[in-house]
SEKELUM-902816 format. One record per residue: z, x, y of N, C-alpha, C, CB in turn. Coordinates in nm, 2 decimals, always signed. Glycine has a CB too. Layout:
BEGIN
{n_pz: Z&n_px: X&n_py: Y&ca_pz: Z&ca_px: X&ca_py: Y&c_pz: Z&c_px: X&c_py: Y&cb_pz: Z&cb_px: X&cb_py: Y} .
...
This chain:
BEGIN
{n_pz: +2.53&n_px: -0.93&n_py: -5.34&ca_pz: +2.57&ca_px: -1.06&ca_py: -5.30&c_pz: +2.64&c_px: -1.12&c_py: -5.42&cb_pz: +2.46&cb_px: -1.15&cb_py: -5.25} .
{n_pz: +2.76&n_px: -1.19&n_py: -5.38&ca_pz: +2.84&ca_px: -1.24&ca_py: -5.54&c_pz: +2.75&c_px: -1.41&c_py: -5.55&cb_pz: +3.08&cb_px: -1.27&cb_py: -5.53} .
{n_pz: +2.76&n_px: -1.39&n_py: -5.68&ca_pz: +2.71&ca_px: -1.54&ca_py: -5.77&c_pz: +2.79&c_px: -1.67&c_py: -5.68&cb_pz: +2.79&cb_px: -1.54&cb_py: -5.97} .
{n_pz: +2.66&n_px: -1.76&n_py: -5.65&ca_pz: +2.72&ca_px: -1.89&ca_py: -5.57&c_pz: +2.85&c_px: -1.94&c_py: -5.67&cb_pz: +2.59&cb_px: -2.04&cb_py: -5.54} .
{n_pz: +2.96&n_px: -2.08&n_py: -5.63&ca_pz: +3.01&ca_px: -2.10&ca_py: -5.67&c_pz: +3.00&c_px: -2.24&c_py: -5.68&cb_pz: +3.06&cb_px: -2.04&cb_py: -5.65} .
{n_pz: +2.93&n_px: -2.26&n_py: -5.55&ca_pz: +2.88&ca_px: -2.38&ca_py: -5.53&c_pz: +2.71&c_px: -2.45&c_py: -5.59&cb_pz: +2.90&cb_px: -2.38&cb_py: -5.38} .
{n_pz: +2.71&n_px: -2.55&n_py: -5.59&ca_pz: +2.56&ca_px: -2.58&ca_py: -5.66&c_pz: +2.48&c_px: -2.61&c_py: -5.56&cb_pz: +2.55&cb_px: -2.71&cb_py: -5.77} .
{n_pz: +2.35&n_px: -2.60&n_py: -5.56&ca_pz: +2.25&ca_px: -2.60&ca_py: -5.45&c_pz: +2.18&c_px: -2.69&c_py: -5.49&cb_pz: +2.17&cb_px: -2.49&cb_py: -5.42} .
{n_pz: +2.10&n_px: -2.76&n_py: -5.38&ca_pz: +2.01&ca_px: -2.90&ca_py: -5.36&c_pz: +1.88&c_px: -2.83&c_py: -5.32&cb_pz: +2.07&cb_px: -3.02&cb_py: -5.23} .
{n_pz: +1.76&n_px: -2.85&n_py: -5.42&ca_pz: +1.67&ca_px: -2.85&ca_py: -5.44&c_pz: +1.53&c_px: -2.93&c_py: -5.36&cb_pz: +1.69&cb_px: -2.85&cb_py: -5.53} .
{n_pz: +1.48&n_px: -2.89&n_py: -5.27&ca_pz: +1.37&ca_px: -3.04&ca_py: -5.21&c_pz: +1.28&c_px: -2.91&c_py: -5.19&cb_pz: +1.43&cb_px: -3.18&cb_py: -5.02} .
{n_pz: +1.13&n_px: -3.01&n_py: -5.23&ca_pz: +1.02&ca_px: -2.99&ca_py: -5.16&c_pz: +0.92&c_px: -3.06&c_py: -5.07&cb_pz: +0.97&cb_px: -2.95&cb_py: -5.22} .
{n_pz: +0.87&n_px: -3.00&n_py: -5.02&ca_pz: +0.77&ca_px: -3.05&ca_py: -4.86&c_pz: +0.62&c_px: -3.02&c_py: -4.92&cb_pz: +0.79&cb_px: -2.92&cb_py: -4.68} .
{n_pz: +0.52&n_px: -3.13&n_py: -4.90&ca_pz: +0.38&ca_px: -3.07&ca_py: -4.88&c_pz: +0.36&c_px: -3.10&c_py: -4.73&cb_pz: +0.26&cb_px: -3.13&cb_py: -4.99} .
{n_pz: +0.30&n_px: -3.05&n_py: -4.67&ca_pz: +0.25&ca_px: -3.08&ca_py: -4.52&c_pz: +0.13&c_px: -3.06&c_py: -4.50&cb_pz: +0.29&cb_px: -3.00&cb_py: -4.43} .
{n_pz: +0.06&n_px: -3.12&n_py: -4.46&ca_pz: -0.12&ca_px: -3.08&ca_py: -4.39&c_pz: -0.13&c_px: -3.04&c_py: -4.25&cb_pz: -0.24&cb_px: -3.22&cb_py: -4.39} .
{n_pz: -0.15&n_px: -2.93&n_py: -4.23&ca_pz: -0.20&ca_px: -2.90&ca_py: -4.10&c_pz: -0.34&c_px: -2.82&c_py: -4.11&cb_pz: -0.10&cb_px: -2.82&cb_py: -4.02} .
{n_pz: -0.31&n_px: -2.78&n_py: -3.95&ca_pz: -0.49&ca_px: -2.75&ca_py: -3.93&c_pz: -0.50&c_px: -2.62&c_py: -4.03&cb_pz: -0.55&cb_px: -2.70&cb_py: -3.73} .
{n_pz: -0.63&n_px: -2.60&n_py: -4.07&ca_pz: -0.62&ca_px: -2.46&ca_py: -4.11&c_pz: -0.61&c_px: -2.36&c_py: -4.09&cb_pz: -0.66&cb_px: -2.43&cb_py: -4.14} .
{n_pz: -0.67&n_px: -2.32&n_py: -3.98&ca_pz: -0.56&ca_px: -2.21&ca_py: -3.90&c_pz: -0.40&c_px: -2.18&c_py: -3.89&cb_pz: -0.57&cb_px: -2.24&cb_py: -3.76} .
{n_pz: -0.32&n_px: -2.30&n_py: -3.93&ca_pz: -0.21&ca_px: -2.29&ca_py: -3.89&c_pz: -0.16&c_px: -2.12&c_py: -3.99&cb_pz: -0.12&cb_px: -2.46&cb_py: -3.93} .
{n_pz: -0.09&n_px: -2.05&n_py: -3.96&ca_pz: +0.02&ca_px: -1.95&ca_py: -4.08&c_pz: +0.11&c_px: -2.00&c_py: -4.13&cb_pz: +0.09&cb_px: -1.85&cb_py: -4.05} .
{n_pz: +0.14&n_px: -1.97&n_py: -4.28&ca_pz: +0.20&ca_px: -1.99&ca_py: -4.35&c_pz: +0.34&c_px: -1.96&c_py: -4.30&cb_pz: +0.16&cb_px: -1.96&cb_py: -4.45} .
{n_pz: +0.36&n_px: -1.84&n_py: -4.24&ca_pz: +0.47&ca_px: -1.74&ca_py: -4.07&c_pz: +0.50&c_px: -1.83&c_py: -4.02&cb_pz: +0.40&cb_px: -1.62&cb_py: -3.94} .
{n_pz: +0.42&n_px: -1.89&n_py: -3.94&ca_pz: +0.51&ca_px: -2.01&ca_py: -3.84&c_pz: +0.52&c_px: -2.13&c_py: -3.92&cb_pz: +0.44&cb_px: -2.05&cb_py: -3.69} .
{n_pz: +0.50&n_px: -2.18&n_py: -4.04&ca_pz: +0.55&ca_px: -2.28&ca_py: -4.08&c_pz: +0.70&c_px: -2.21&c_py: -4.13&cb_pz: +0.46&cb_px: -2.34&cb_py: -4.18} .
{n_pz: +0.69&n_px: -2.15&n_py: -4.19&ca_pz: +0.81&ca_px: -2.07&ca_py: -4.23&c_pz: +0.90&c_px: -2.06&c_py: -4.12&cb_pz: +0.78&cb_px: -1.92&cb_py: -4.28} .
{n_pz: +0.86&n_px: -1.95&n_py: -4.05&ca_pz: +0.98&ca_px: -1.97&ca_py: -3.93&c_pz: +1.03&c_px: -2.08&c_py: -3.84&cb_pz: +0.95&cb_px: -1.89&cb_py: -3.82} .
{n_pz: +0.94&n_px: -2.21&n_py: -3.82&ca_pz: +1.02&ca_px: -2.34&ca_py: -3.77&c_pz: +1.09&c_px: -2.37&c_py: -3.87&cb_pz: +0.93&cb_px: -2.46&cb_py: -3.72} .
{n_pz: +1.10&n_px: -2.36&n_py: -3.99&ca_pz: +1.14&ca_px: -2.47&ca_py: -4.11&c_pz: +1.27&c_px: -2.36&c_py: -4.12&cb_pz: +1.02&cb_px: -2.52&cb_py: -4.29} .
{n_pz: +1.29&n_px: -2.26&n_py: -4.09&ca_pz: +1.42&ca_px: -2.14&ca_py: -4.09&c_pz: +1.49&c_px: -2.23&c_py: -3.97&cb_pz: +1.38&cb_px: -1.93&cb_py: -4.03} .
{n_pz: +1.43&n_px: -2.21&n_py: -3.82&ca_pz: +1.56&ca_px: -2.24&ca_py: -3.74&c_pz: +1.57&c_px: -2.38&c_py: -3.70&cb_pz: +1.56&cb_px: -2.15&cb_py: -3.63} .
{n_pz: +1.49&n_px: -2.49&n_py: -3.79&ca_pz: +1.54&ca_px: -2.61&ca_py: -3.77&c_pz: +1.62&c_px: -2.67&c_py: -3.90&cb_pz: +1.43&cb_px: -2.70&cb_py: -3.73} .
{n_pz: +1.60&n_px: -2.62&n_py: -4.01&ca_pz: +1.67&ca_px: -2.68&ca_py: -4.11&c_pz: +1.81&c_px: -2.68&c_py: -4.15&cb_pz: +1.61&cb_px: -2.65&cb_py: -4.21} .
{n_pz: +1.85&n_px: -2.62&n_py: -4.02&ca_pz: +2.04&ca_px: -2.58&ca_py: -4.03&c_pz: +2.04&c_px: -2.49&c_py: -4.11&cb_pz: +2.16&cb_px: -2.70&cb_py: -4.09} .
{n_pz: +2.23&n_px: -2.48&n_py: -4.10&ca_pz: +2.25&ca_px: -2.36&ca_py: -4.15&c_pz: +2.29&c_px: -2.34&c_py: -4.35&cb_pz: +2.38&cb_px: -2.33&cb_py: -4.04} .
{n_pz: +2.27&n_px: -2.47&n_py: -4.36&ca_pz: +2.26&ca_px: -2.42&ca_py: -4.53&c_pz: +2.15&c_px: -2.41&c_py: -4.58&cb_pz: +2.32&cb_px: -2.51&cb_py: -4.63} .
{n_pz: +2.04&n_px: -2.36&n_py: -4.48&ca_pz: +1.95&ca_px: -2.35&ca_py: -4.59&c_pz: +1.93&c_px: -2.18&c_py: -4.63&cb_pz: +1.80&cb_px: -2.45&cb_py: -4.55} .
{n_pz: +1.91&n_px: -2.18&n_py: -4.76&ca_pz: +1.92&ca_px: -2.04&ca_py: -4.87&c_pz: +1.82&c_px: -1.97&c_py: -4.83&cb_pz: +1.91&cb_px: -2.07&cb_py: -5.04} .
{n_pz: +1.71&n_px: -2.09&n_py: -4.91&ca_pz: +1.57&ca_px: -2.02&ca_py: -4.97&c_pz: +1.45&c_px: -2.11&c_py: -4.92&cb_pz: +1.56&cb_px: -2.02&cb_py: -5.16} .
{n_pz: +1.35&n_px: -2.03&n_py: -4.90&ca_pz: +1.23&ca_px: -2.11&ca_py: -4.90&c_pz: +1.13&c_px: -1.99&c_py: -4.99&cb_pz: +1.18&cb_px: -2.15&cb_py: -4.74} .
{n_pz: +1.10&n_px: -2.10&n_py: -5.06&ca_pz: +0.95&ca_px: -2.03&ca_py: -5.16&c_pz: +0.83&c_px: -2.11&c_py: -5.14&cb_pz: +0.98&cb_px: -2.03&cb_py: -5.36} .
{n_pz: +0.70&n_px: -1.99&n_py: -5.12&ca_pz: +0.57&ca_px: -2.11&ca_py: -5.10&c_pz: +0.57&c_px: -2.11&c_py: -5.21&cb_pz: +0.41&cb_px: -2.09&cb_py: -5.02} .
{n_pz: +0.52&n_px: -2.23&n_py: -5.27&ca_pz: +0.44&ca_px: -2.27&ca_py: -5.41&c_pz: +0.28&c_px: -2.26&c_py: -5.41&cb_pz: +0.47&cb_px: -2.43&cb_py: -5.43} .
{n_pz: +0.23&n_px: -2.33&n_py: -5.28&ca_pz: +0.05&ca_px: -2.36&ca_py: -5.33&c_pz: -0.01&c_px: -2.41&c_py: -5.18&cb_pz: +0.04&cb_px: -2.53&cb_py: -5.47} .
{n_pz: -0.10&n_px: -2.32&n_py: -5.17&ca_pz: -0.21&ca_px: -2.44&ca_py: -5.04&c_pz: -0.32&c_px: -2.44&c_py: -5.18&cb_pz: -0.32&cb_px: -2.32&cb_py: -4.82} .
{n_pz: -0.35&n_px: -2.57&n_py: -5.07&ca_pz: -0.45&ca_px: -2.63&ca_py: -5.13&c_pz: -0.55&c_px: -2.69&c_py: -4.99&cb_pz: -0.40&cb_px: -2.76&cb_py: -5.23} .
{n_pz: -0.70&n_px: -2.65&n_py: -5.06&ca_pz: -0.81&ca_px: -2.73&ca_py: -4.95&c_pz: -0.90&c_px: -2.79&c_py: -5.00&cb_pz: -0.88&cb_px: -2.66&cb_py: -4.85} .
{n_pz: -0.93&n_px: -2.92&n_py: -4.98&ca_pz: -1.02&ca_px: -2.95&ca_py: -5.06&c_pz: -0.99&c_px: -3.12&c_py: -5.10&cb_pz: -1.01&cb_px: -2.84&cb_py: -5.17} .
{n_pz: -1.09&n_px: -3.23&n_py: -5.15&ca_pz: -1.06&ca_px: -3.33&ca_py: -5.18&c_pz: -0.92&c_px: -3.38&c_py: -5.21&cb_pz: -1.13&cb_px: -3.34&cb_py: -5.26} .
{n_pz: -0.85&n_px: -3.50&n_py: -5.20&ca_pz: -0.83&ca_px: -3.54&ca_py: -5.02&c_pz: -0.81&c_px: -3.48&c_py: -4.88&cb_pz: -0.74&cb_px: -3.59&cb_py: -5.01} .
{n_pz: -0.79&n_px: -3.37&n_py: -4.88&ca_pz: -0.68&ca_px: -3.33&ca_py: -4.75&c_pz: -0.83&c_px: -3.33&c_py: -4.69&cb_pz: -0.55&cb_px: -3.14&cb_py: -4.74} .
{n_pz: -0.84&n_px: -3.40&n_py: -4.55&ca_pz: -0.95&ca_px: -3.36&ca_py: -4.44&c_pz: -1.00&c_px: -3.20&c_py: -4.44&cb_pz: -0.88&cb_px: -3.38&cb_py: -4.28} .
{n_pz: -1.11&n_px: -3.22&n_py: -4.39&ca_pz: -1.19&ca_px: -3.15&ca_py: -4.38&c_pz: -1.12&c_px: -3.06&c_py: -4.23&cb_pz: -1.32&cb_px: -3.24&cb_py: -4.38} .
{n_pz: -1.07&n_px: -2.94&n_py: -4.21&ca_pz: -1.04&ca_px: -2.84&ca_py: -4.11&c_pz: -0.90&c_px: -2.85&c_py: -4.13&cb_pz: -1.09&cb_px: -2.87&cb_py: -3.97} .
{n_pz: -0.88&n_px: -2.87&n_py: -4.23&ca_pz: -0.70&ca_px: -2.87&ca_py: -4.31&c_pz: -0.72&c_px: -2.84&c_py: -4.38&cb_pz: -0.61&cb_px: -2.98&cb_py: -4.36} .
{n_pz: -0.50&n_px: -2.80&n_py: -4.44&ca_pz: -0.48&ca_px: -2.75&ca_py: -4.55&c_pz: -0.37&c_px: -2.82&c_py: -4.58&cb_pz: -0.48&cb_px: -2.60&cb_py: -4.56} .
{n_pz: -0.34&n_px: -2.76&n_py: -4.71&ca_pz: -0.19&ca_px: -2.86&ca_py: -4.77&c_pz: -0.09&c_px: -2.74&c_py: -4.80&cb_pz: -0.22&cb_px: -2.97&cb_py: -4.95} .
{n_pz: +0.03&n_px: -2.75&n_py: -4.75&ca_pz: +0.10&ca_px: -2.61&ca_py: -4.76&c_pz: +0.25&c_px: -2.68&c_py: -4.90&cb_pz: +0.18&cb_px: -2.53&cb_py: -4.54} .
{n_pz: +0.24&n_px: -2.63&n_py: -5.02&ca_pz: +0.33&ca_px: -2.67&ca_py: -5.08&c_pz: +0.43&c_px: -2.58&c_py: -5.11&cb_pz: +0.28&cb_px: -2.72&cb_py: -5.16} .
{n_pz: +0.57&n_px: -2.63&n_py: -5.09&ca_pz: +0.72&ca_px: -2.55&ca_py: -5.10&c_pz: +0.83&c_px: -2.60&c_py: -5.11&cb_pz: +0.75&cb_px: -2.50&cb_py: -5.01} .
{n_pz: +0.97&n_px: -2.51&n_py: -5.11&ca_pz: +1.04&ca_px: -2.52&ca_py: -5.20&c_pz: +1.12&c_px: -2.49&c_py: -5.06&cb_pz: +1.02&cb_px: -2.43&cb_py: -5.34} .
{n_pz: +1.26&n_px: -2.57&n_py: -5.11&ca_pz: +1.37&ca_px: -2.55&ca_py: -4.98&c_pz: +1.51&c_px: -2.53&c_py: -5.06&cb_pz: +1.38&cb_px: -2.69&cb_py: -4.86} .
{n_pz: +1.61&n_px: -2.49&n_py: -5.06&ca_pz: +1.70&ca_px: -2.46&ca_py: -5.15&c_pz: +1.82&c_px: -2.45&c_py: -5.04&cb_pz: +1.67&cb_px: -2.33&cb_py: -5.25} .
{n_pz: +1.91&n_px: -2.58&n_py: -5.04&ca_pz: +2.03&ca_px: -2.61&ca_py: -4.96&c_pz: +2.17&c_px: -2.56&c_py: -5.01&cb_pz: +2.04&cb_px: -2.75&cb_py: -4.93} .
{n_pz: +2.21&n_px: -2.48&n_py: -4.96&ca_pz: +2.40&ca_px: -2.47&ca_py: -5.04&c_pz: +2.51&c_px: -2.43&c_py: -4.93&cb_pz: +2.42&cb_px: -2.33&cb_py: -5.18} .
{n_pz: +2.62&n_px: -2.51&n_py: -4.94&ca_pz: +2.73&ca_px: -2.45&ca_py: -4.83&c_pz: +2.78&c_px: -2.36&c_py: -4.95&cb_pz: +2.87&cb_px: -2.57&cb_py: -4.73} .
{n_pz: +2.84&n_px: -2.25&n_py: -4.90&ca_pz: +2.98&ca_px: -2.19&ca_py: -4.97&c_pz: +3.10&c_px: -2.20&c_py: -4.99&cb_pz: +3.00&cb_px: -2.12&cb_py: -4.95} .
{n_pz: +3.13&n_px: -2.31&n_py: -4.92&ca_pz: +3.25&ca_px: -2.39&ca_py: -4.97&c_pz: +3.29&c_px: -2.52&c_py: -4.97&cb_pz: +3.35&cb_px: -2.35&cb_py: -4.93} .
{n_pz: +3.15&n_px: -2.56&n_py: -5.06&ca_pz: +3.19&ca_px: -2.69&ca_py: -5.09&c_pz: +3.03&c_px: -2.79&c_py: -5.13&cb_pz: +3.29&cb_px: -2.74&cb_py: -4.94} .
{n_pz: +3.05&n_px: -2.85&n_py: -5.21&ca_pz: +2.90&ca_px: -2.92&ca_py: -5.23&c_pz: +2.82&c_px: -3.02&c_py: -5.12&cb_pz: +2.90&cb_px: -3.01&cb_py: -5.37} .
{n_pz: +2.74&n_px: -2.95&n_py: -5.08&ca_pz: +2.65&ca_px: -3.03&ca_py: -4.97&c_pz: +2.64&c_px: -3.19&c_py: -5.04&cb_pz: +2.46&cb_px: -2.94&cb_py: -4.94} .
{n_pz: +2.64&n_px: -3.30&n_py: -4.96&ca_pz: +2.57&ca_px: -3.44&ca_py: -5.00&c_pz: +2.47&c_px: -3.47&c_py: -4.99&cb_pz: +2.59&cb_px: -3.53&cb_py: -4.96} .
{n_pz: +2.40&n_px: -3.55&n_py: -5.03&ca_pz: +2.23&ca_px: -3.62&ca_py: -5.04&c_pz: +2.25&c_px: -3.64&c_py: -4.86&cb_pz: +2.20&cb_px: -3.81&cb_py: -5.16} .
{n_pz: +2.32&n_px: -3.72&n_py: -4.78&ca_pz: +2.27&ca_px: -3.71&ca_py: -4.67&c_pz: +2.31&c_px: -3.58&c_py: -4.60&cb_pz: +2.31&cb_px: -3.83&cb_py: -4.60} .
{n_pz: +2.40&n_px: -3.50&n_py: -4.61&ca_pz: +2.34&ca_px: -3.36&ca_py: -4.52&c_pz: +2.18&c_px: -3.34&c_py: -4.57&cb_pz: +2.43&cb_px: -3.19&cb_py: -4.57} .
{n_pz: +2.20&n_px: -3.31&n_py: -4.71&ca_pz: +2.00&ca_px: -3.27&ca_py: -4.71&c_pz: +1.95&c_px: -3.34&c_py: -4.68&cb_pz: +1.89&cb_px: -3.25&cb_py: -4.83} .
{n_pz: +1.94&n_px: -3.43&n_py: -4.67&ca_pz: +1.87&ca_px: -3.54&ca_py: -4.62&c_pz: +1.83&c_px: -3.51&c_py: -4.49&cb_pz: +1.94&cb_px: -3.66&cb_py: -4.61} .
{n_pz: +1.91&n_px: -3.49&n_py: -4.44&ca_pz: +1.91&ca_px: -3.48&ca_py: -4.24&c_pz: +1.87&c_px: -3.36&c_py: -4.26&cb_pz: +2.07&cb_px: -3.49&cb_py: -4.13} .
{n_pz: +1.91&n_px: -3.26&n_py: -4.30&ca_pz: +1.82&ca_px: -3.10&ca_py: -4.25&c_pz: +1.64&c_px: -3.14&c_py: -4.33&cb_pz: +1.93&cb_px: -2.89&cb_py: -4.36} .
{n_pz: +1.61&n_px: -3.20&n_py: -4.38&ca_pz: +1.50&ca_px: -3.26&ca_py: -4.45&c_pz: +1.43&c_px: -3.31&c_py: -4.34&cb_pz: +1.53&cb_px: -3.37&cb_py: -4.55} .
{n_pz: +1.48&n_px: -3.40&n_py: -4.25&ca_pz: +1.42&ca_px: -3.47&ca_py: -4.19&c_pz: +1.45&c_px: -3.37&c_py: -4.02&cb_pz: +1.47&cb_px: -3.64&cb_py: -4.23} .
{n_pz: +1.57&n_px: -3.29&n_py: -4.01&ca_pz: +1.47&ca_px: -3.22&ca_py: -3.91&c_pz: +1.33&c_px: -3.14&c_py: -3.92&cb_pz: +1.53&cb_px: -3.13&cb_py: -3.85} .
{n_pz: +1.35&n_px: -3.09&n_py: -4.06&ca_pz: +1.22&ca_px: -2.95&ca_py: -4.08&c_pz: +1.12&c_px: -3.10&c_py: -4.04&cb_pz: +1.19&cb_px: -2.84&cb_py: -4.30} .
{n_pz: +1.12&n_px: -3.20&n_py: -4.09&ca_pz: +0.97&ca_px: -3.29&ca_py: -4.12&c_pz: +0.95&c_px: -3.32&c_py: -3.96&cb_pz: +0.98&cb_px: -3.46&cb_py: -4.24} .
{n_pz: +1.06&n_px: -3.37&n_py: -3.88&ca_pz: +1.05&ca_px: -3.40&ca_py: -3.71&c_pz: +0.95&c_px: -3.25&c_py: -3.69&cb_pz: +1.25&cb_px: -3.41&cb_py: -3.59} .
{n_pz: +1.02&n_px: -3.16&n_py: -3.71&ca_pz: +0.96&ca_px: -3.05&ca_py: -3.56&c_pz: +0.84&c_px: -2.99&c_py: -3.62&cb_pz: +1.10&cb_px: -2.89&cb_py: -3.49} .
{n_pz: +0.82&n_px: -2.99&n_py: -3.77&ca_pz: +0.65&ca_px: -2.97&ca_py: -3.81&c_pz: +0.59&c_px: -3.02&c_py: -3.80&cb_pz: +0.60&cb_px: -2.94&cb_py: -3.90} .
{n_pz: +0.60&n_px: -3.19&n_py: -3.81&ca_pz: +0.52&ca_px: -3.30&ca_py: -3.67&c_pz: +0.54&c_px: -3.24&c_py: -3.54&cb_pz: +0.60&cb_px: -3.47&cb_py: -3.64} .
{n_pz: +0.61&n_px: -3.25&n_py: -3.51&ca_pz: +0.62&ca_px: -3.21&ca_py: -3.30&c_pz: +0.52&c_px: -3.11&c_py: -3.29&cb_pz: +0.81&cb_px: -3.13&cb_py: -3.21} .
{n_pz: +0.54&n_px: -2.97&n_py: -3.34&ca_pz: +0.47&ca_px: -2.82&ca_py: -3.33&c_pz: +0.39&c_px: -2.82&c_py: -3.38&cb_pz: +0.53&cb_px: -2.70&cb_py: -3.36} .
{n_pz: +0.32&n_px: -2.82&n_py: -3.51&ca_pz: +0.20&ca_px: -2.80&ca_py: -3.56&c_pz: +0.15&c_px: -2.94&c_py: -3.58&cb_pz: +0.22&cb_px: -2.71&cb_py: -3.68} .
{n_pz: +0.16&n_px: -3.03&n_py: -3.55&ca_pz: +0.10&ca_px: -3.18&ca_py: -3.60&c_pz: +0.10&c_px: -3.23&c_py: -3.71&cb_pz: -0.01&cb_px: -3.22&cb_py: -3.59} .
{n_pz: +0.19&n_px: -3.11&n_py: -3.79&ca_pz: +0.18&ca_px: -3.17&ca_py: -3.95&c_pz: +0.21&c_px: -3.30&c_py: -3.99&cb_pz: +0.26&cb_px: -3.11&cb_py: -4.04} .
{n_pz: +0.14&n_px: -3.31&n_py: -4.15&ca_pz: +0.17&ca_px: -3.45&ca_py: -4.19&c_pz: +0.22&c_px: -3.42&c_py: -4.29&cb_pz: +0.06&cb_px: -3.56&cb_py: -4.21} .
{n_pz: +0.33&n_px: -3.52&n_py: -4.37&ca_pz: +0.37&ca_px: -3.54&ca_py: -4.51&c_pz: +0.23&c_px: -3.56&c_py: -4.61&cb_pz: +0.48&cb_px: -3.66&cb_py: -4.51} .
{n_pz: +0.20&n_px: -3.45&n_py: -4.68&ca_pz: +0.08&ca_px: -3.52&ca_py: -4.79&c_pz: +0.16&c_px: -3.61&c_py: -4.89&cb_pz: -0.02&cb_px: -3.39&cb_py: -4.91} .
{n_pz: +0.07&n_px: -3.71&n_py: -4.85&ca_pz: +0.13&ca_px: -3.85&ca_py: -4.94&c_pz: +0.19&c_px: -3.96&c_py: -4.88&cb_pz: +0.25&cb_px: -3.82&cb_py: -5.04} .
{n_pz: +0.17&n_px: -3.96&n_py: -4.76&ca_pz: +0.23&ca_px: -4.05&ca_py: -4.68&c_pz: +0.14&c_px: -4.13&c_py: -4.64&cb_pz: +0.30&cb_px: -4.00&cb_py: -4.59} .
């Protein structure tokens, strides 16, 4: 694959859902709702334990936005941001940790 040319927009998500949820289907909703520039996703960290409720977890990650021709704006990410955060509310009931 050749070297971007364009610069990429960096955001991360923590979310709490149940503990059961997979780290797989968080992954795969946040693929086919976050549009089409998104690159990369890398997990960073679950966490359980003081704050997050008790039959939760905290899933922490990395989202990496870039068109190939041409530099994305704060409101495109923005908006693919805020679908991944709509439909992991809607499907898994997740929450923003910190909210």
């Amino acid at each position: 694959r050749a070297i971007p040319n364009q610069p990429a927009s960096q955001r991360e998500l923590s979310l709490i859902v149940d503990a059961p949820v997979l780290w797989s289907s968080v992954e795969s909703l946040v693929r086919t709702s976050a549009g089409p520039h998104l690159e990369l996703i890398r997990f960073f960290d679950l966490y359980r334990g003081r704050p997050i409720p008790a039959g939760k977890k905290s899933l922490h990650f990395g989202l990496t936005y870039r068109a190939t021709d041409r530099t994305l704006t704060h409101e495109e990410v923005d908006q693919s941001q805020k679908a991944v955060i709509s439909v992991c509310k809607e499907k898994l009931n997740a929450e923003l940790r910190g909210e």
